[in-house]
ZAPA-682829 format. One record per residue (C-alpha): x negated, y negated, z negated. Coordinates in nm, 4 decimals, decimal comma. Example, Ala and Ser with C-alpha at 12.3 -4.5 7.8 and 13.67 -1.06 7.14 Angstrom:
// residues 2
+----------+----------+----------+
|        u |        v |        w |
+----------+----------+----------+
|  -1,2300 |   0,4500 |  -0,7800 |
|  -1,3670 |   0,1060 |  -0,7140 |
+----------+----------+----------+
END
This chain:
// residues 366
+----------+----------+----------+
|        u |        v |        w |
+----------+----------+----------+
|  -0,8840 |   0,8592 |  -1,7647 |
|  -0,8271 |   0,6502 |  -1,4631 |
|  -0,8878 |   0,8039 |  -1,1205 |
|  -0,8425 |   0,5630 |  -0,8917 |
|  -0,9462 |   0,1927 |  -0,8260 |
|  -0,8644 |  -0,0886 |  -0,5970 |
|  -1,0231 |  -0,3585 |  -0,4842 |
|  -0,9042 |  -0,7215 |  -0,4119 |
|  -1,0572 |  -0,8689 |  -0,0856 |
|  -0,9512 |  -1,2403 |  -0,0785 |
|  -1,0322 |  -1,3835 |   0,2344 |
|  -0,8771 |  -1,3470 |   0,6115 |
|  -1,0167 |  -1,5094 |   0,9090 |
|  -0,6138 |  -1,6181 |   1,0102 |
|  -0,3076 |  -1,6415 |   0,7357 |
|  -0,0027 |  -1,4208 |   0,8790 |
|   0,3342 |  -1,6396 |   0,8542 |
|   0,4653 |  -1,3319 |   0,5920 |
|   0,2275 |  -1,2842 |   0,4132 |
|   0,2546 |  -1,4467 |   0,0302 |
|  -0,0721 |  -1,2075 |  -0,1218 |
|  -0,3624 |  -1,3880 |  -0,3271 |
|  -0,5498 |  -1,5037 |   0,0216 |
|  -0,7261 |  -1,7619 |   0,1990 |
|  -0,8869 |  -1,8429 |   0,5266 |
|  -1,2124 |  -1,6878 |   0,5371 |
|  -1,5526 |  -1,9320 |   0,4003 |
|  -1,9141 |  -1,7675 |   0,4178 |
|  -2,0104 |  -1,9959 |   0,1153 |
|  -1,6840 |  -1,8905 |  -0,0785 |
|  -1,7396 |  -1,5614 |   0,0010 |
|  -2,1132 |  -1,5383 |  -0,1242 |
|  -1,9650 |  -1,6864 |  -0,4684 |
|  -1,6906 |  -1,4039 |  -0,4861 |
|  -1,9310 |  -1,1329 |  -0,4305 |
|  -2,1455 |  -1,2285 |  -0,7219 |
|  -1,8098 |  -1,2163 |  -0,8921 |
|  -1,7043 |  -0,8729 |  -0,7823 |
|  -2,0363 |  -0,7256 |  -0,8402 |
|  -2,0196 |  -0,8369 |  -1,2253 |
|  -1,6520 |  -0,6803 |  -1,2688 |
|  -1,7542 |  -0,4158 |  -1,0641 |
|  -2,0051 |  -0,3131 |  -1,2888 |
|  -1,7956 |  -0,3940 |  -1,6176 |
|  -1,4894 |  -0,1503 |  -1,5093 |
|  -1,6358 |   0,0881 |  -1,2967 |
|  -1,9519 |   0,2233 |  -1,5675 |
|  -1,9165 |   0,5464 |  -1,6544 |
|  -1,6361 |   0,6385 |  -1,4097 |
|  -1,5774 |   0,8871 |  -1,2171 |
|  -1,3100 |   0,8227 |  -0,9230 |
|  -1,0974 |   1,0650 |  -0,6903 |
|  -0,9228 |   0,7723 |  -0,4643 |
|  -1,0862 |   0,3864 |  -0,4095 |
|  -0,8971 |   0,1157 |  -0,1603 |
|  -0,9959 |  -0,1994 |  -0,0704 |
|  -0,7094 |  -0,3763 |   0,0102 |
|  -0,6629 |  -0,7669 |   0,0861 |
|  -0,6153 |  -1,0247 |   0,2648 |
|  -0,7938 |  -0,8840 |   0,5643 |
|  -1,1042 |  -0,6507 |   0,4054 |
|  -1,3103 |  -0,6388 |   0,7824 |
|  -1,2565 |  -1,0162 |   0,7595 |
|  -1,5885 |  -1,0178 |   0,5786 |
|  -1,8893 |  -1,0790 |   0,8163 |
|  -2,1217 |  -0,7581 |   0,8271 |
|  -2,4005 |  -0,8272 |   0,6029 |
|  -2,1208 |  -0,9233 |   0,2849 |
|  -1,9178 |  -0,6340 |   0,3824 |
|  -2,2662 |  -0,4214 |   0,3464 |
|  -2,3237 |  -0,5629 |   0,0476 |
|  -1,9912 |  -0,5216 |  -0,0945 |
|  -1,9697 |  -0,1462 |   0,0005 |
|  -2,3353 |  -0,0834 |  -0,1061 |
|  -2,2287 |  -0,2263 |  -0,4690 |
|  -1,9739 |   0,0272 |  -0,4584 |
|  -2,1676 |   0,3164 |  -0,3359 |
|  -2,2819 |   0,4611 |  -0,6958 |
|  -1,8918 |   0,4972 |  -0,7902 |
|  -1,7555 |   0,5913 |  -0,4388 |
|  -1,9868 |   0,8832 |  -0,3236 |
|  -1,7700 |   1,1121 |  -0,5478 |
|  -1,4083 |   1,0022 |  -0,3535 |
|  -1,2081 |   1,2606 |  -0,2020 |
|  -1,0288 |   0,9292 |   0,0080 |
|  -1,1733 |   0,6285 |   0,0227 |
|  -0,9924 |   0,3556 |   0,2334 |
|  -1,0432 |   0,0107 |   0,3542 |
|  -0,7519 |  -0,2176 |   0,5002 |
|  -0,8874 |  -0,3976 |   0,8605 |
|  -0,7065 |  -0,6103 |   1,1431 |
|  -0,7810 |  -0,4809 |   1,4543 |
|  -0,9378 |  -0,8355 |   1,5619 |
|  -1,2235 |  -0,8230 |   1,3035 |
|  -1,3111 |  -0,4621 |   1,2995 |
|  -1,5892 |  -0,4189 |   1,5723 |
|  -1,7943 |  -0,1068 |   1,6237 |
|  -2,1055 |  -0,2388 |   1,4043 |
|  -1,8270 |  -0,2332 |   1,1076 |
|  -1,6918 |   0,0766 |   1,1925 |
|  -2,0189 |   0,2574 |   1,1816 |
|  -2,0854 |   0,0584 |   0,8132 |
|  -1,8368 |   0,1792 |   0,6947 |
|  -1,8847 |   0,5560 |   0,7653 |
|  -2,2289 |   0,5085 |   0,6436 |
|  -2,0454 |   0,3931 |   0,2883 |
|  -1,8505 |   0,6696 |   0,2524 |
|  -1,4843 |   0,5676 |   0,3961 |
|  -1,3035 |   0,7785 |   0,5522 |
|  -1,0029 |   0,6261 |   0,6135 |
|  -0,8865 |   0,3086 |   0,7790 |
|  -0,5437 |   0,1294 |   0,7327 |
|  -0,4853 |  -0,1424 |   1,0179 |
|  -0,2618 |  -0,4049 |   1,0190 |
|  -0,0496 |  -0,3596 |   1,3270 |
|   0,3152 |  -0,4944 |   1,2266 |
|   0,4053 |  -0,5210 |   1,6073 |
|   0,3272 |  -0,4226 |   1,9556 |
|   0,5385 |  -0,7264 |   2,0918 |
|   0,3402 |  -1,0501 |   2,1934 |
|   0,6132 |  -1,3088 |   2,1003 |
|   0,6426 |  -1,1278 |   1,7594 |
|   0,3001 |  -1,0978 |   1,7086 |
|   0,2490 |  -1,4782 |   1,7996 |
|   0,5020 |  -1,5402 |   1,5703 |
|   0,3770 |  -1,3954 |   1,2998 |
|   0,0436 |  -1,5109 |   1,3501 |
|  -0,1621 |  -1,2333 |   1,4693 |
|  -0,4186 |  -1,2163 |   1,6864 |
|  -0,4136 |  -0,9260 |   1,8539 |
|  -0,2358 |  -0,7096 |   2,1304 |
|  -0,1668 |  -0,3337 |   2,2356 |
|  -0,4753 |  -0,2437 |   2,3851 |
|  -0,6810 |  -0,4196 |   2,1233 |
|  -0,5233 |  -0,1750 |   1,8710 |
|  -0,6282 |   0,1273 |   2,1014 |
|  -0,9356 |   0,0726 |   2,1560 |
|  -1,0227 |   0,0041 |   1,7724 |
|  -0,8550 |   0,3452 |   1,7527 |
|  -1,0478 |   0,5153 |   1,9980 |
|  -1,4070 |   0,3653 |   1,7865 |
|  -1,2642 |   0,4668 |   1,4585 |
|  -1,2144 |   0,8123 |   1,5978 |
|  -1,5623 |   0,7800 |   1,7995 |
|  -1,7654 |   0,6924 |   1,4856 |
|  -1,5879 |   1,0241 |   1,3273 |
|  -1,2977 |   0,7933 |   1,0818 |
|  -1,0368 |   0,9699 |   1,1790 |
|  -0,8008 |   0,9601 |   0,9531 |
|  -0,5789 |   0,6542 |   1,0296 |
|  -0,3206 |   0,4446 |   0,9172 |
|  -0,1276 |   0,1845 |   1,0498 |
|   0,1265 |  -0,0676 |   0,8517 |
|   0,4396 |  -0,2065 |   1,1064 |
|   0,7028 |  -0,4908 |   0,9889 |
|   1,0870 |  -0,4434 |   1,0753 |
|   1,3912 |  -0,7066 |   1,0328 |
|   1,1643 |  -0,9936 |   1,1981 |
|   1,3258 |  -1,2720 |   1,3194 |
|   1,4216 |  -1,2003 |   1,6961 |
|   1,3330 |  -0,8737 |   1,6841 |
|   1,5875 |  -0,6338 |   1,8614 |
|   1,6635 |  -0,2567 |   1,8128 |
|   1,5477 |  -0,2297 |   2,1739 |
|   1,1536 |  -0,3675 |   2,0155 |
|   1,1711 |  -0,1262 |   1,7413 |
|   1,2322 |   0,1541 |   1,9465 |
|   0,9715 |   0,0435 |   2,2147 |
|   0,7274 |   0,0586 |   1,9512 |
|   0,7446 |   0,3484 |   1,7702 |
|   0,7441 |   0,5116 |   2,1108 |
|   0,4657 |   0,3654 |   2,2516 |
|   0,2977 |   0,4644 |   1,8953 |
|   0,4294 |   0,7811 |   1,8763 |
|   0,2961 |   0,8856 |   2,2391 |
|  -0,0181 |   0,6993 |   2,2877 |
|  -0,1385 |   0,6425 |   1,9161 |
|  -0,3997 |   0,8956 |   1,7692 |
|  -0,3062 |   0,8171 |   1,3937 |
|  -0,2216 |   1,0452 |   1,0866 |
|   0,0309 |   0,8153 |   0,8797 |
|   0,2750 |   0,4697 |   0,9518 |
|   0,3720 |   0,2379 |   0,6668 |
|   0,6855 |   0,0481 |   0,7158 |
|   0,7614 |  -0,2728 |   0,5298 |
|   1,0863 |  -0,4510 |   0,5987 |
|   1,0335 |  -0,8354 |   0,6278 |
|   1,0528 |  -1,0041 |   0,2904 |
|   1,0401 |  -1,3773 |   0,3165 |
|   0,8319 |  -1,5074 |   0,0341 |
|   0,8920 |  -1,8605 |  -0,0723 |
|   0,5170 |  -2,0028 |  -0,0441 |
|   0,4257 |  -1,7953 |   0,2701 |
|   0,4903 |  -2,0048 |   0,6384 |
|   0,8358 |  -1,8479 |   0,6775 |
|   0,9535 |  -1,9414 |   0,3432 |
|   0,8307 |  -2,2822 |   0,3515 |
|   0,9923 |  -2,2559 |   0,6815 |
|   1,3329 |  -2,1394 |   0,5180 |
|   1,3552 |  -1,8758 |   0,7975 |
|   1,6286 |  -1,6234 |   0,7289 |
|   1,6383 |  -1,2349 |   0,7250 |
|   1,7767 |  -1,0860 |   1,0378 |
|   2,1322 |  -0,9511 |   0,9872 |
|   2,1085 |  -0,6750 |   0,7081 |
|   2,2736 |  -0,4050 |   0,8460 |
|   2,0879 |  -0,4143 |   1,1827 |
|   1,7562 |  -0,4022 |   0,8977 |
|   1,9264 |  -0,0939 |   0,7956 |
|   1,9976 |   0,0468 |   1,1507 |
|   1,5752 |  -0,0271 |   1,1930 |
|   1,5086 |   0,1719 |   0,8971 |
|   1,7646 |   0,4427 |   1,0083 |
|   1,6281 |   0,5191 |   1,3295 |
|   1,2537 |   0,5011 |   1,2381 |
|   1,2708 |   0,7647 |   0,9801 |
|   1,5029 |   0,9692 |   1,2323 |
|   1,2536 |   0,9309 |   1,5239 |
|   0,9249 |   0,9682 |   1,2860 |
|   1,0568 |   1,3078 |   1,1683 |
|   1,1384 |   1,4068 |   1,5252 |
|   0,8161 |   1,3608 |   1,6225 |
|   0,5820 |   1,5198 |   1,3811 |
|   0,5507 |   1,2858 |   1,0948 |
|   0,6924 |   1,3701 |   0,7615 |
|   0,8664 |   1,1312 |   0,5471 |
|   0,7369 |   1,1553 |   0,2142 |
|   0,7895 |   0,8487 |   0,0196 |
|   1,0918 |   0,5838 |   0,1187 |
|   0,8360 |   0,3432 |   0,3382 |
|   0,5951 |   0,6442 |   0,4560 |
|   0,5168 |   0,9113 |   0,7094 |
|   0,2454 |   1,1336 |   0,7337 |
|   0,1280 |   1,4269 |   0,9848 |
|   0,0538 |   1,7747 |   0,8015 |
|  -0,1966 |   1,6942 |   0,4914 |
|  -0,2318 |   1,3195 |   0,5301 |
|  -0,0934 |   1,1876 |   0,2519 |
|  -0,2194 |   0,8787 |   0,1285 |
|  -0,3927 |   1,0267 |  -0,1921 |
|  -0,4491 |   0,6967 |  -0,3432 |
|  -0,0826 |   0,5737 |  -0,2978 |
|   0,0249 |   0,9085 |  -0,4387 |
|  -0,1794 |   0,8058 |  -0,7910 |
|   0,0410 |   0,5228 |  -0,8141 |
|   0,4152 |   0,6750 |  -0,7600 |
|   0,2790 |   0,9694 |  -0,9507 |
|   0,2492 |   0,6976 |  -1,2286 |
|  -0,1268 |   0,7643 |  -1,3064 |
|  -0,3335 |   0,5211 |  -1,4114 |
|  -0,5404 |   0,2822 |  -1,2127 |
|  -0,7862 |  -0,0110 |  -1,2461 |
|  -0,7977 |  -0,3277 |  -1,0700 |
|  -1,0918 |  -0,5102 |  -0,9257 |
|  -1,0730 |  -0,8743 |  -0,7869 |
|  -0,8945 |  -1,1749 |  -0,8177 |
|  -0,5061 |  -1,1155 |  -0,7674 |
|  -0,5945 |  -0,7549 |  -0,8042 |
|  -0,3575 |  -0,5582 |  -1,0713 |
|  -0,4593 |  -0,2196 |  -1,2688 |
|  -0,2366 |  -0,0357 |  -1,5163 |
|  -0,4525 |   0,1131 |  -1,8088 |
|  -0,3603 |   0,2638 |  -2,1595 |
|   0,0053 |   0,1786 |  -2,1360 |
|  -0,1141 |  -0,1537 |  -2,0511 |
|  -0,0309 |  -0,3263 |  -1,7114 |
|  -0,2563 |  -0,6134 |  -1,6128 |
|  -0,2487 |  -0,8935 |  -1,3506 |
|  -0,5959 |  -1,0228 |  -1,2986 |
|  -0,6161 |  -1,4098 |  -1,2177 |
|  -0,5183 |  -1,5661 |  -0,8409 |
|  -0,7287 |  -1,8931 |  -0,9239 |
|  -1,0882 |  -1,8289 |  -0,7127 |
|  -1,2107 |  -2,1369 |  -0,9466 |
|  -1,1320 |  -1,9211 |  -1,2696 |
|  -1,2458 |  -1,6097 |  -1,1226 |
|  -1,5761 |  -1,7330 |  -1,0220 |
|  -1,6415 |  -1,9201 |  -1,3817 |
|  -1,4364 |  -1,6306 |  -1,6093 |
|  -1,4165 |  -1,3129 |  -1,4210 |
|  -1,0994 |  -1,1189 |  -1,3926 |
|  -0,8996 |  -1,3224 |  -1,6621 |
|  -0,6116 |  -1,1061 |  -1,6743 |
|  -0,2533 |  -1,1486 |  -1,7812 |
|  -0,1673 |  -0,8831 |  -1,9757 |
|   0,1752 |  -0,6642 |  -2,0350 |
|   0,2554 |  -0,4096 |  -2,3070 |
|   0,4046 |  -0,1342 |  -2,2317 |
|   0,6657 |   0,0762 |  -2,4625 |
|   0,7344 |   0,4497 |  -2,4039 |
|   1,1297 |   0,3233 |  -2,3210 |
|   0,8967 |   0,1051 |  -1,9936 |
|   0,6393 |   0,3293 |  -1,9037 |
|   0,9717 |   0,6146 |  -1,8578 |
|   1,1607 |   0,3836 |  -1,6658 |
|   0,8290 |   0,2941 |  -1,4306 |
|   0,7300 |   0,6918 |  -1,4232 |
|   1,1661 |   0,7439 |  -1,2883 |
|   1,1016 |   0,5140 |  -1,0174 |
|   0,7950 |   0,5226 |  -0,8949 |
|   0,7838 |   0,8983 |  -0,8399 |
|   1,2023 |   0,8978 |  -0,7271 |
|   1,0396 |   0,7015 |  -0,4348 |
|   0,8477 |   1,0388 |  -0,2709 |
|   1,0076 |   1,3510 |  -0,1089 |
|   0,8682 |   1,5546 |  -0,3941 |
|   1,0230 |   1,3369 |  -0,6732 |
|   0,9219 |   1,3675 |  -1,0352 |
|   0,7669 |   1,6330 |  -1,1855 |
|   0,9460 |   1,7365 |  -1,5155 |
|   0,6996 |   1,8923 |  -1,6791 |
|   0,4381 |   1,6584 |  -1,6357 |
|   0,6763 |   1,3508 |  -1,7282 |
|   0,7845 |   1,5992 |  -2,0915 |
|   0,3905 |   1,6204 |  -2,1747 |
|   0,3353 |   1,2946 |  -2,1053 |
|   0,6689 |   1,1551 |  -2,3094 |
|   0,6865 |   1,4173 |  -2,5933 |
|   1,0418 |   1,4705 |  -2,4967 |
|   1,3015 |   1,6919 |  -2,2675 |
|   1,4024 |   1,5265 |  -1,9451 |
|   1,7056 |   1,6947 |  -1,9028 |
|   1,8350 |   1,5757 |  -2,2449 |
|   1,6960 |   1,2717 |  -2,2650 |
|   1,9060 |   1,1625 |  -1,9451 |
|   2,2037 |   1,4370 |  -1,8987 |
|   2,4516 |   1,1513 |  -1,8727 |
|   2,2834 |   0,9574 |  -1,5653 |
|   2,1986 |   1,2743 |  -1,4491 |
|   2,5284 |   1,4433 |  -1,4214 |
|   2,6852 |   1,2268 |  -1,1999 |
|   2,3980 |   1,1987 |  -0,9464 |
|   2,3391 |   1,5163 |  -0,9195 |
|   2,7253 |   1,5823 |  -0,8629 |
|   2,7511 |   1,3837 |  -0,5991 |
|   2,4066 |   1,5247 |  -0,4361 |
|   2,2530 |   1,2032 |  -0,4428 |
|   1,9733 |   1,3604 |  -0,6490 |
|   1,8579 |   1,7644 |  -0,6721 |
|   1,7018 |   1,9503 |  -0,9198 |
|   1,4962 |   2,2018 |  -0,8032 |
|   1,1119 |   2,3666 |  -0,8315 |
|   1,0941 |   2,1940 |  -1,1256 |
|   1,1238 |   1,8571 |  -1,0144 |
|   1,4099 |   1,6092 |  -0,9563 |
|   1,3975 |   1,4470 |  -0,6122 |
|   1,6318 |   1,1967 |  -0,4289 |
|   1,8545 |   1,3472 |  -0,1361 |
|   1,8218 |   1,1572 |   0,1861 |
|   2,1266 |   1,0050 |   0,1123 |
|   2,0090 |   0,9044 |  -0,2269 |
|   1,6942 |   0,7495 |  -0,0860 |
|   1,8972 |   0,4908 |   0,1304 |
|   2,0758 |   0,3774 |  -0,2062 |
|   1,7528 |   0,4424 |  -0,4420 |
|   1,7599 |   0,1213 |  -0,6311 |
|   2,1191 |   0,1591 |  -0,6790 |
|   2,0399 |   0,5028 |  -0,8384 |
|   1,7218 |   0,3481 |  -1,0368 |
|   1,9377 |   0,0995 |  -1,2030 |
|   2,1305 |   0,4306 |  -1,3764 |
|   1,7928 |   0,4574 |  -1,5135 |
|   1,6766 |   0,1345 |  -1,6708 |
|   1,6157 |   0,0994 |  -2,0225 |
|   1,8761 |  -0,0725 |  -2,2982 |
|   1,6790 |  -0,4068 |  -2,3713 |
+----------+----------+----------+
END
């Protein structure tokens, strides 16, 4: 039985020059249509459930105007009063003090904001509207109105972005931030975001790399444990909703461009608002064998500190671990890249830099 849900939120008031996710600019009268939409698939998936974890995600979430973000969270009340976490994404530049307060009053309590950067040419660059002391003061409201536990997402490997910038920022974060848990995302330039159609190019790799190197050096120094490849959390902030998905549990998927993964089923549901408002979800639907849902269950939970739990992935499987993969095993765990240990099998640090090298021992004879 699923556990966990997320929630599509279309619309942003500004499109960031990355960014390639099912979005547009922000429209009051679109946005009335889509939440009659929601409301109808909300009620379709969500009867009868009972949920640990719920995240709205997006496009920008707090991009919503406060009487449709009411209404959105007040359709979701009924299935999100039971949520250990309950999260909402939110740019700093449309996340006021009214919204804050909504959304204690709804049950979140936690907030992931879209930082990326602390530099003003970046952020220009990349199309954001909003600056170092914008971010602290939505911090110091969050933690006001009593949401205090607090995420923030930050982009490496942008174009004229030096070592110098990263480490300025993580600093400045680091000593002046009052936040639980960082996601970092290296720059991937999609082909129909502004960058692609831009044909800017990635920054040299190995300086990417260097980025990477020194954040998860200088995160660990400083109190915040790495425990999956792109994630660091203080003591017992975890993101518990992320956690269902690299522990390989099931999920379901609410909103246009929204995906869900359901009775060895994965589903993409439609990125066309025309369809979605006429059809509904509309999903595109995969099948998944045992020999796929292994290989997903391998790396998804090889991404965390922990790693995957053996005994859990036998009951699940009907079959022994250890025999099933002895021969990609051997080797990896020869040269320490992965341990064995507690019951679980977990990627060293120096197996985490090469993961997807190590994944590919995994993947499945077609």
């Amino acid at each position: 039985m699923c556990k966990s849900a997320y929630l599509h939120v279309p619309f942003c008031k500004d499109i960031c020059a990355y960014c390639d996710f099912t979005r547009c600019r922000y429209h009051a009268g679109l946005a009335e249509k889509w939440l009659k939409a929601i409301e109808k698939e909300i009620k379709q998936k969500l009867k009868g459930v009972t949920l640990d974890t719920f995240y709205i995600g997006g496009g920008t979430p707090s991009a919503l105007i406060y009487h449709q973000l009411s209404r959105l969270l007040v359709m979701l009340k009924p299935y999100t009063r039971t949520c250990e976490e309950f999260t909402m994404e939110a740019n700093v530049d449309s996340l006021d003090i009214e919204k804050i307060q909504l959304c204690k009053e709804n049950y979140i309590n936690r907030i992931s904001l879209g930082v990326q950067s602390l530099q003003p040419e970046l952020l220009k660059m990349i199309k954001r509207n909003h600056n170092k002391e914008d971010i602290l003061r939505c911090i110091k409201e969050l933690h006001s109105i009593g949401i205090d536990n607090i995420s923030i997402d930050l982009i490496y490997g942008l174009p004229n972005q030096t070592m110098q910038m990263w480490k300025d920022d993580l600093k400045d974060i680091v000593e002046h931030f009052d936040i639980q848990h960082i996601s970092l995302y290296a720059l991937t330039i999609e082909e129909h975001s502004e960058f692609g159609r831009l044909h800017i190019k990635n920054i040299d790799e190995d300086i990417e790399a260097d980025m990477y190197e020194y954040a998860v050096a200088y995160l660990k120094q400083n109190g915040f444990e790495h425990y999956e490849i792109s994630n660091f959390a203080k003591a017992g902030k975890y993101s518990k909703h992320n956690m269902a998905y690299w522990d390989y549990d099931d999920f379901i998927g609410i909103g246009m461009g929204a995906s869900g993964k359901q009775q060895h089923q994965r589903y993409d549901n439609t990125k066309n608002m025309q369809t979605y408002f006429e059809k509904g979800a509309s999903p595109t639907i995969i099948q998944l064998n045992k020999s796929d849902e292994m290989f997903e269950n391998i790396m998804m939970s090889l991404r965390t500190k922990k790693g995957l739990n053996i005994h859990q992935f036998e009951k699940r499987y009907e079959i022994s671990f250890l025999k099933q993969y002895h021969k990609e095993l051997k080797p990896l765990l020869d040269q320490h890249l992965l341990e064995h240990s507690d019951g679980y099998i977990h990627a060293t640090e120096q197996g985490m830099e090469i993961l997807n090298e190590i994944l590919l021992k995994f993947l499945p004879d077609e």
